[in-house]
C-alpha positions as CSV (number, residue, x, y, z in Angstrom):
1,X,-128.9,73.0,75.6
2,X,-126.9,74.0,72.8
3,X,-124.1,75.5,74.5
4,X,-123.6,72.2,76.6
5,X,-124.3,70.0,73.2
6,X,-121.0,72.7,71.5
7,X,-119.0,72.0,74.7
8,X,-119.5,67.9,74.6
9,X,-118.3,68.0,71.0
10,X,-115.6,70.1,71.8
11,X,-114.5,68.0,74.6
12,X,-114.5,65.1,72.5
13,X,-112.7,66.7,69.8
14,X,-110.1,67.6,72.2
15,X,-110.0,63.9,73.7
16,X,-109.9,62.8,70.5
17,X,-106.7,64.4,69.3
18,X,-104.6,63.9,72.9
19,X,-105.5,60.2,72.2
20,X,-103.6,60.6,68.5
21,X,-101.3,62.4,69.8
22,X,-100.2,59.9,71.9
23,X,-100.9,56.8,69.7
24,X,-98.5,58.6,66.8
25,X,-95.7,59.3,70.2
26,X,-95.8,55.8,71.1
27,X,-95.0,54.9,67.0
28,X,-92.3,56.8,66.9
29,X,-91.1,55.6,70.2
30,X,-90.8,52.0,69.0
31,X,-88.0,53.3,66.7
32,X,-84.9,54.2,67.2
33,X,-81.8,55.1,65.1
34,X,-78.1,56.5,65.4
35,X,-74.9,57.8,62.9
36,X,-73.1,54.6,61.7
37,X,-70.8,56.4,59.3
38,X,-70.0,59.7,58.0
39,X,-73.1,59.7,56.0
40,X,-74.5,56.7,56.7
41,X,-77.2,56.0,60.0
42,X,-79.1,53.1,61.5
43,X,-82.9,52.9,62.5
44,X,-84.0,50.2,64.5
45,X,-87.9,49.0,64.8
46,X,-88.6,47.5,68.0
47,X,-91.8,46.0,66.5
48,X,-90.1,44.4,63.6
49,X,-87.2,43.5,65.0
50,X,-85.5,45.3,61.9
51,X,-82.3,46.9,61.6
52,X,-82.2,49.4,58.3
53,X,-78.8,50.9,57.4
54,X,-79.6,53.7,55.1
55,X,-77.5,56.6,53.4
56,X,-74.1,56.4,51.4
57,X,-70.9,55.6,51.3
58,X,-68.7,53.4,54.4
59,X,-69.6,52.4,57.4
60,X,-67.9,52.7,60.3
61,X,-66.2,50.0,62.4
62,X,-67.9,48.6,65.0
63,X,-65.7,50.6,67.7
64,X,-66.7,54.0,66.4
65,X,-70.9,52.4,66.2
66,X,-71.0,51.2,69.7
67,X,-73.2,52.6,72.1
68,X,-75.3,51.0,74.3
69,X,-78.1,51.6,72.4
70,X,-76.9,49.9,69.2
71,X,-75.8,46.8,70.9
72,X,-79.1,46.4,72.6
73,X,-80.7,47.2,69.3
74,X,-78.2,44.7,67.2
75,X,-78.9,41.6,68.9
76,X,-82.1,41.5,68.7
77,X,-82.3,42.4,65.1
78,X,-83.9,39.4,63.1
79,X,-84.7,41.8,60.0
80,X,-81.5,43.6,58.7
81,X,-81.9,45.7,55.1
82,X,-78.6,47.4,53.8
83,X,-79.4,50.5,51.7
84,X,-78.9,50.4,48.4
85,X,-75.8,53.1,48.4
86,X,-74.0,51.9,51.4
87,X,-70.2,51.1,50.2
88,X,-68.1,49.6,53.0
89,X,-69.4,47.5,55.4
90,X,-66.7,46.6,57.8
91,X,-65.8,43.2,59.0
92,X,-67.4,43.9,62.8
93,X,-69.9,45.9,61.9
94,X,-72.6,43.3,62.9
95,X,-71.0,41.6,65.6
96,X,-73.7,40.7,67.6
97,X,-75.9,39.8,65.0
98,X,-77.6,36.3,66.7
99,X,-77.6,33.3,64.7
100,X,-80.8,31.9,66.9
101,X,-82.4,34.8,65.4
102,X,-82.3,33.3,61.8
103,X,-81.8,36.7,60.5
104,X,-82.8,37.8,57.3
105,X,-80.1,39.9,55.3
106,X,-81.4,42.5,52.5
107,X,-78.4,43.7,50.9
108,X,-79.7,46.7,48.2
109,X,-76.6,47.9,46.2
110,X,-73.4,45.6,45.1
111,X,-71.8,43.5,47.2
112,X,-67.9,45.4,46.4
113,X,-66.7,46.5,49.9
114,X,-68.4,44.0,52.0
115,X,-65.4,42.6,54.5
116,X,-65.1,38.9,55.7
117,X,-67.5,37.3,58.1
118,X,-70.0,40.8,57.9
119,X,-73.1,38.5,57.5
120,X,-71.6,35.1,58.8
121,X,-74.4,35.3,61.1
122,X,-77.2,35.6,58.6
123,X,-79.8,33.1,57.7
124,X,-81.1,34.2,54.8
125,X,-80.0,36.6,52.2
126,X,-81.4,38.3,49.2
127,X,-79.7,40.5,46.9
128,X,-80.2,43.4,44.5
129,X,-76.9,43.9,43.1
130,X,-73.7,41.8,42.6
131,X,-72.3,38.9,44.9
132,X,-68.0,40.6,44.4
133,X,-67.4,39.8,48.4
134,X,-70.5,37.4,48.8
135,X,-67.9,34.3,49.6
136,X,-66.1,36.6,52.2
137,X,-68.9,38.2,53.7
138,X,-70.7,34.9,54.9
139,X,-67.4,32.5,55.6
140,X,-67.7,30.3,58.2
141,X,-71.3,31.6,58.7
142,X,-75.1,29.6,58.6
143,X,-76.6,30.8,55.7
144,X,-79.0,28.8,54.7
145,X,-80.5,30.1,51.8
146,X,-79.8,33.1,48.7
147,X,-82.1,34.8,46.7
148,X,-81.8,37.2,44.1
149,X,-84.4,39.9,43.9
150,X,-86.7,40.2,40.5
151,X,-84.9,42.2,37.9
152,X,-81.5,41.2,39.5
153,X,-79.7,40.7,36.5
154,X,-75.7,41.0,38.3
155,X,-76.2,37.3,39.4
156,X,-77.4,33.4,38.7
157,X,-78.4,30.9,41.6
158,X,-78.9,27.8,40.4
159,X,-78.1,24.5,43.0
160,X,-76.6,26.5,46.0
161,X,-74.5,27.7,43.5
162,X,-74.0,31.9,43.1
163,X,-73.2,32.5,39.6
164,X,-71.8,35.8,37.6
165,X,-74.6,36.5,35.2
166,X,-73.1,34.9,32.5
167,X,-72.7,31.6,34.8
168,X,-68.5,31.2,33.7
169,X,-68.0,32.3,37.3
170,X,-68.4,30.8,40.7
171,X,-69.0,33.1,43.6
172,X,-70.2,31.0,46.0
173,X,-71.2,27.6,46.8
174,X,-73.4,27.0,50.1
175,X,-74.4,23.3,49.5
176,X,-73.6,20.3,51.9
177,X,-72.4,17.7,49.2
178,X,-69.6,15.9,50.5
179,X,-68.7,15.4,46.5
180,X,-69.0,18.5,44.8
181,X,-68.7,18.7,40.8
182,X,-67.9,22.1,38.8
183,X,-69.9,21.8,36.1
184,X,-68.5,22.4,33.3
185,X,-70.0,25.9,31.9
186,X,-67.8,27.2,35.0
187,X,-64.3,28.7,33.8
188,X,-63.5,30.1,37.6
189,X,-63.3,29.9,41.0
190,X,-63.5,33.0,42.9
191,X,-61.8,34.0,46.8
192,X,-63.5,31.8,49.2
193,X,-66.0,30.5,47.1
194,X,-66.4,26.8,48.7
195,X,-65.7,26.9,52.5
196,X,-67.3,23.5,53.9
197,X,-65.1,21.7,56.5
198,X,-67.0,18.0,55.4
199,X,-66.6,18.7,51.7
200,X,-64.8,15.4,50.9
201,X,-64.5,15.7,46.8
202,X,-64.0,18.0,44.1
203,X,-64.2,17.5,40.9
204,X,-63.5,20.2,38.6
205,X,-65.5,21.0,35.5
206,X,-63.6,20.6,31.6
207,X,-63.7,24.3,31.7
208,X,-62.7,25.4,34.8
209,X,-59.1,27.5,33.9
210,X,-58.2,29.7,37.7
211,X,-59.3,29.0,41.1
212,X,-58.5,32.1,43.3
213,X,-56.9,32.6,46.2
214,X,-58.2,30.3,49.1
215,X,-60.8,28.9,47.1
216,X,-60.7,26.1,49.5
217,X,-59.5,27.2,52.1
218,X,-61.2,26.0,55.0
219,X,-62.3,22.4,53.9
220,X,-60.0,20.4,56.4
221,X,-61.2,17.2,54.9
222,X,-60.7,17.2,51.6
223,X,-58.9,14.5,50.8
224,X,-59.4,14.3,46.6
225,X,-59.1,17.1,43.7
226,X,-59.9,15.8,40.5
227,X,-58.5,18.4,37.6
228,X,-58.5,18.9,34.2
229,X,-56.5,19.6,31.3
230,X,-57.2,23.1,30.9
231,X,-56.5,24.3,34.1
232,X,-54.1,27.6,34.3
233,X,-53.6,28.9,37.9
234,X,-54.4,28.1,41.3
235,X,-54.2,30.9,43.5
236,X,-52.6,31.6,47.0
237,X,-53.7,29.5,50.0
238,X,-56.1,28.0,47.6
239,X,-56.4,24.1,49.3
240,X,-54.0,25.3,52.0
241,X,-54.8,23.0,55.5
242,X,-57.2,20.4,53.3
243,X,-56.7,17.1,53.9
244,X,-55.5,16.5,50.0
245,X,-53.1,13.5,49.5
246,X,-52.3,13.2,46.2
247,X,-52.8,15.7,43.2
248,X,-52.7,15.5,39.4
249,X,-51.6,18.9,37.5
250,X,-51.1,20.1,34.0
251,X,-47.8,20.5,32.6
252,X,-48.3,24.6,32.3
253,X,-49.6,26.0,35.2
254,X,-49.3,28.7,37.7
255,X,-49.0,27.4,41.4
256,X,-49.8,30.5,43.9
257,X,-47.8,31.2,47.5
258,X,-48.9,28.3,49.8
259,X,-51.3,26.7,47.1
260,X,-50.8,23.4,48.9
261,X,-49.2,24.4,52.3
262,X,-50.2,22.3,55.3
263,X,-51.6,19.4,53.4
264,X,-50.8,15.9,52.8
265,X,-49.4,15.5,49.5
266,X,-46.5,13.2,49.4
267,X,-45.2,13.7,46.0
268,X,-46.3,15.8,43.2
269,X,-44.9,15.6,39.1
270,X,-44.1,19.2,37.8
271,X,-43.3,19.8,34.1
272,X,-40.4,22.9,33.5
273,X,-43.6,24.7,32.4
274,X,-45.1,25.1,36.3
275,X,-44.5,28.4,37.9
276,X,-44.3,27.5,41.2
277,X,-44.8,29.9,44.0
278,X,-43.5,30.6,47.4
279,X,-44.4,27.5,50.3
280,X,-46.4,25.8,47.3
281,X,-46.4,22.9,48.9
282,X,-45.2,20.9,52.5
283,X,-41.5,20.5,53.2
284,X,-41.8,16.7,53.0
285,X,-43.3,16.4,49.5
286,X,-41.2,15.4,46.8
287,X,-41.3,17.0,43.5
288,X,-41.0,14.9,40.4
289,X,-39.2,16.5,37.3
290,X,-41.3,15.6,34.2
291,X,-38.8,16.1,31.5
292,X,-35.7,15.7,34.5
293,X,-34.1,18.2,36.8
294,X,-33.6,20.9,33.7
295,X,-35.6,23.7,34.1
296,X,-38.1,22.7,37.2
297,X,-39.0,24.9,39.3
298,X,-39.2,24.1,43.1
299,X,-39.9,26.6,46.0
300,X,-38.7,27.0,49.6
301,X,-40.7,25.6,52.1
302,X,-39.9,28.2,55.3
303,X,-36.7,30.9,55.0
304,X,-36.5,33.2,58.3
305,X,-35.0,34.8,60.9
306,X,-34.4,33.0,64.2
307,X,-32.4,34.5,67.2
308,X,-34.3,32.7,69.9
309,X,-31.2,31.8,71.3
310,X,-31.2,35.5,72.6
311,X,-26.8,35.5,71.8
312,X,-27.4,38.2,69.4
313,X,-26.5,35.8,66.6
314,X,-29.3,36.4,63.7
315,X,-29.6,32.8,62.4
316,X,-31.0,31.9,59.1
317,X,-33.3,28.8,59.0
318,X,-33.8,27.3,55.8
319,X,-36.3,24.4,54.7
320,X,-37.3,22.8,51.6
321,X,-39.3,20.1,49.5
322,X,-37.0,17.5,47.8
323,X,-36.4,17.0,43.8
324,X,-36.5,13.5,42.9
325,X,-33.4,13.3,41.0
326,X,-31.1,15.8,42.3
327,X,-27.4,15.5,43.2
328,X,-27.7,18.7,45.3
329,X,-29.0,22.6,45.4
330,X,-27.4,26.1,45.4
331,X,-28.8,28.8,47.4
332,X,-28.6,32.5,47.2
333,X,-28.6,34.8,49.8
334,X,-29.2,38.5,49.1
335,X,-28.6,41.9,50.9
336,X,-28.5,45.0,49.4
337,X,-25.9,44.6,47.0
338,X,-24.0,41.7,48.7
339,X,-24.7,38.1,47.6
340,X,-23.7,34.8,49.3
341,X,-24.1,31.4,47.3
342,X,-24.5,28.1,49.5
343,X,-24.0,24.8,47.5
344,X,-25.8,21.8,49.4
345,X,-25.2,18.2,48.4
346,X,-28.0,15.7,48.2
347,X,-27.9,15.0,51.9
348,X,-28.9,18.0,53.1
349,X,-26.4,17.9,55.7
350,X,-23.1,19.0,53.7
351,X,-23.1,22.9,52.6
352,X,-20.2,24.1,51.1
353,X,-19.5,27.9,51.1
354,X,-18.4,29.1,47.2
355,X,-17.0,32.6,47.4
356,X,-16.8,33.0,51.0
357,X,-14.4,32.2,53.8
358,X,-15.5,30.3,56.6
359,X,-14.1,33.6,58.7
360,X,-16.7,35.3,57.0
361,X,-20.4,37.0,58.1
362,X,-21.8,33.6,57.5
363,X,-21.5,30.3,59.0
364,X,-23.9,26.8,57.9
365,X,-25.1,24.6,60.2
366,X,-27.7,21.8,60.1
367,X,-30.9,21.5,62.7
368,X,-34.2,20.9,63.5
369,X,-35.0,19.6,59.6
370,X,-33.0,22.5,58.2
371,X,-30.7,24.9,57.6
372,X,-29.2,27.3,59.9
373,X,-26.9,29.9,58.6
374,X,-25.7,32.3,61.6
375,X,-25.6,36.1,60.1
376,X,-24.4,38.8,61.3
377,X,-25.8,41.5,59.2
378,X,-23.8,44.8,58.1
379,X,-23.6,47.5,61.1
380,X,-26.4,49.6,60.5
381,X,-28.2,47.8,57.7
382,X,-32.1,47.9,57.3
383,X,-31.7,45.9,54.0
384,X,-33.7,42.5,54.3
385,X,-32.1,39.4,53.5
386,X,-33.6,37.7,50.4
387,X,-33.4,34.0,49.4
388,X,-33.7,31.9,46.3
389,X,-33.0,28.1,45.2
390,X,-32.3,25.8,42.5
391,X,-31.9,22.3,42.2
392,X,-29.1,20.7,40.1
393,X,-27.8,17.2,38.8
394,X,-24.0,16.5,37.6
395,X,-23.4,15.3,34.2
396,X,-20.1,14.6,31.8
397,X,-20.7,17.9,31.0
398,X,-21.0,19.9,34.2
399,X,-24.3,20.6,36.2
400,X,-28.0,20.5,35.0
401,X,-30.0,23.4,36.7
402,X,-33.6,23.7,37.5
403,X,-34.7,27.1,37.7
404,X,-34.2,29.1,40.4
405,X,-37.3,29.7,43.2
406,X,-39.4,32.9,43.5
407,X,-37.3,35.4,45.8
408,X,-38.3,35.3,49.0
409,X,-37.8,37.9,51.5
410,X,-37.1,36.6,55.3
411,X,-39.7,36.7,58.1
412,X,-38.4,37.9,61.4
413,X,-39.2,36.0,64.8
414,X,-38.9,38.0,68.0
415,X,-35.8,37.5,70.5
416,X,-36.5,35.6,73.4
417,X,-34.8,38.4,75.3
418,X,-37.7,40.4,73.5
């Protein structure tokens, strides 16, 4: 009786640890994980639905991730934690990331190397760290809602609005008002920080001093910028493609490449303290001197290449905003150490050459809106032609100049032989 009371136990002992065995087997079995950088690795739990990226420094793209594995893995991931020493996170990294999953995004360490659209798809996010790439990361995307973990001292929230911690700076805005008002603690406006296509409105705080590049960029129906007086620079491509009509500026300002490009504005008064950059604005709006034509700056709307023709004949295409005021412009072309000055009366459709003969490398003519100049570029030279432009106004005493434009270096369209 004892011997067969030993054995029982024993059996059951035995079945006891098989059915362990295979409980813990079947756990780990619900995960699974793969390399998703040169130190850095992805676990997926099946049970969760969570995605954990874990380990330090980049990611890779999502070319180098893919496997069949991590796909199936990806999209159904509704749970995604980013470890708290993970650097780079590229911008396809999370591709397939599924906005009907209303994932929640736990990013760990600072937001510094996180490339546009990497959490578009994201619901809801909370952060440990800084909010450097927040804007970029989530353009265009559904988030819905930020949080900042306790003891996250790197940032401010406060009415869809992420803050630096000293609340001077605006990261991001993920609000729906249609009239949006900086208030007026802010002092700037960081890349991509409002990116609503029904934002209406904006009306910038007393404070506010830069708003970095394409700031804006992305609200197509904007139609109203209210400034202020302290207001210093407006960065590249900042309200480029919004819907914007009419805008007031200060007299001293800095006006990035294509602040304004693609929009609306009609006419726009410049003092001779603006710097203006590069395509600041449309070809059809019409700058207003302040003070008069002395010393304003104006920009070139479009300067390249254009041998579609397929003759071999490089021709120059030239295109630029008006100056209220002006009796006519001089141009500069530049190329290596050769330079060609153009004078243009107020017509637009006269150029005279000044210290060239019509025999020579370069001939004017007037089309589409603007100028052609045909070139034929020295045998052998990779120099790039360069182009600048001023606007001027005769008086008793000779000309009145404005200043010249930003140099600006020639884009190249293909042949149509090509």
């Amino acid at each position: 009786m004892k011997k067969r009371k030993l054995l029982s136990e024993f059996i059951l002992l035995l079945l006891f640890i098989v059915c362990s065995m295979t409980t813990v087997m079947a756990k780990e079995s619900d995960k699974v994980s793969g390399k998703c950088g040169e130190n850095v690795y992805w676990t997926y739990d099946r049970e969760k639905h969570e995605m954990t990226i874990d380990g330090h420094g980049d990611m890779y793209a999502y070319d180098q991730i893919y496997s069949r594995k991590y796909e199936r893995c990806i999209v159904k991931t509704k749970v995604l934690k980013i470890g708290k020493n993970v650097e780079k996170v590229p911008e396809d990294a999370f591709t397939f990331l599924r906005v009907e999953n209303k994932v929640y995004v736990e990013v760990h360490g600072d937001m510094e190397k996180f490339e546009r659209c990497t959490l578009s798809h994201a619901t809801k996010i909370k952060l440990y760290g800084n909010a450097d790439t927040l804007a970029a990361s989530v353009r265009e995307g559904y988030v819905k809602k930020i949080v900042k973990a306790k003891g996250n001292k790197k940032i401010k929230i406060k009415n869809k609005m992420v803050l630096s911690p000293d609340g001077k700076e605006l990261y991001l805005y993920y609000g729906k008002e249609k009239d949006l008002k900086i208030p007026d603690n802010i002092t700037r406006i960081r890349e991509n920080a409002v990116v609503y296509p029904r934002l209406r409105k904006v009306t910038l705080g007393k404070k506010v001093r830069e708003i970095d590049d394409a700031a804006f960029l992305g609200c197509y129906n904007l139609e109203e910028l209210q400034s202020n007086k302290k207001l210093r620079s407006i960065g590249t491509a900042a309200f480029e493609g919004t819907d914007l009509k009419k805008i007031t500026l200060p007299d001293k300002i800095k006006i990035g490449m294509g602040a304004f490009r693609d929009t609306k504005i009609k006419s726009v008064i410049l003092s001779h303290k603006a710097e203006v950059g590069i395509m600041a604005f449309p070809e059809k709006t019409e700058i207003i001197p302040k003070e008069g034509i002395g010393g304003v700056q104006m920009s070139l709307g479009e300067a390249f290449y254009d041998d579609r023709d397929g003759d071999g004949i490089e021709r120059i295409v030239l295109r630029w905003p008006e100056v209220r005021g002006a009796d006519g412009y001089e141009i500069k072309l530049i190329q290596g150490d050769r330079v060609q000055e153009l004078t243009c009366k107020k017509n637009r459709k006269t150029i005279r050459n000044t210290n060239f003969s019509f025999d020579d490398e370069f001939f004017v003519y007037y089309r589409e809106g603007g100028y052609g100049i045909e070139y034929r570029p020295e045998p052998g030279s990779e120099n790039p032609v360069s182009v600048r432009i001023r606007a001027y106004k005769k008086t008793k005493n000779g000309k009145k100049y404005g200043k010249w434009s930003i140099l600006q270096v020639l884009q190249r369209y293909a042949s149509s032989e090509a």
